[in-house]
N, C-alpha and C positions, 0 to 999 in steps of 0.2 A: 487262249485266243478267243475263245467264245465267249469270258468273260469283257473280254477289250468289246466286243462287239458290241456289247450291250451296255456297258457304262461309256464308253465316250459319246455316244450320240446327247448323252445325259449332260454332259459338262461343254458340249458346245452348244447344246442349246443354251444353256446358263450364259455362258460369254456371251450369246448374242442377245440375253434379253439383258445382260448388264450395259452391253452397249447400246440398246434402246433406250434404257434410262438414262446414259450419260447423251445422248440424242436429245431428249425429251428436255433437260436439264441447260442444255445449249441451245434449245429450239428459243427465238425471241418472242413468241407468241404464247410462250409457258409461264413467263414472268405475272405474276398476281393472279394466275390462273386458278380457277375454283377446281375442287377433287373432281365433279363430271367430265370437264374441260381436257385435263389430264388423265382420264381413263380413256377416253375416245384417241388424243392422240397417242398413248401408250395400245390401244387397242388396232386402230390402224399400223402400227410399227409391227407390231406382234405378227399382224394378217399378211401380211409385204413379206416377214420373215418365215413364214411358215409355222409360228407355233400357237399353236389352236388350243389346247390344254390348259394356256392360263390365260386366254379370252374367256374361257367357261369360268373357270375358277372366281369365285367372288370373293376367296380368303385370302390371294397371291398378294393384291396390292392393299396397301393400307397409307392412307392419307393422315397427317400428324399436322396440323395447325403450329407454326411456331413465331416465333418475334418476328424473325425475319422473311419471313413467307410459310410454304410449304416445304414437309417431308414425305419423300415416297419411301413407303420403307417395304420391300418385295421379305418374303420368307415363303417358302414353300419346300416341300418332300416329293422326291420319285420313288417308288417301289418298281421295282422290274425284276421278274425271273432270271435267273443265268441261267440255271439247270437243275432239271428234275424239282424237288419241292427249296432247291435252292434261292434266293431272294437277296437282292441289295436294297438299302437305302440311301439316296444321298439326300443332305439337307441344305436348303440354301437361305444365304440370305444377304442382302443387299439395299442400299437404303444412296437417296442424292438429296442434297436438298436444292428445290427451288424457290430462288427470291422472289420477293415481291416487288410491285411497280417501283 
């Protein structure tokens, strides 16, 4: 039980920053958008959703230049105690692309 407690907060945070970027992805104002453009609106979604952790983070999102526009390709690790010097990892990762004009 105290385990659940401690990895699910972890994996609904994840569904909701993937659903940020399927947001971000469908927003019409993302289309040819430059990498600042799309940090700001992924950085507002974030703050609206409560996760603060990878607004700090400068390694979560990564910008990929492609034929067709932009890639946002998210990767990040939670470490969090269960118990005692016990410790989980999860690792995520998640990527959408946006077109161009």
């Amino acid at each position: 039980a105290i385990a659940a407690m401690r990895i699910v907060p972890v994996y609904l945070n994840y569904s909701s920053v993937k659903k940020i970027m399927e947001e971000v992805k469908a927003d019409s104002n993302s289309r040819g958008a430059a990498p600042n453009q799309l940090t700001i609106m992924l950085n507002k979604r974030l703050n609206i959703n409560g996760i603060y952790d990878l607004q700090k983070s400068k390694d979560a999102f990564k910008f990929q230049k492609t034929r067709d526009g932009m890639k946002i390709v998210l990767h990040y690790e939670v470490r969090r105690p269960v118990y005692g010097n016990l410790e989980f990892v999860a690792t995520f990762d998640h990527e959408v692309d946006i077109p161009g004009k």
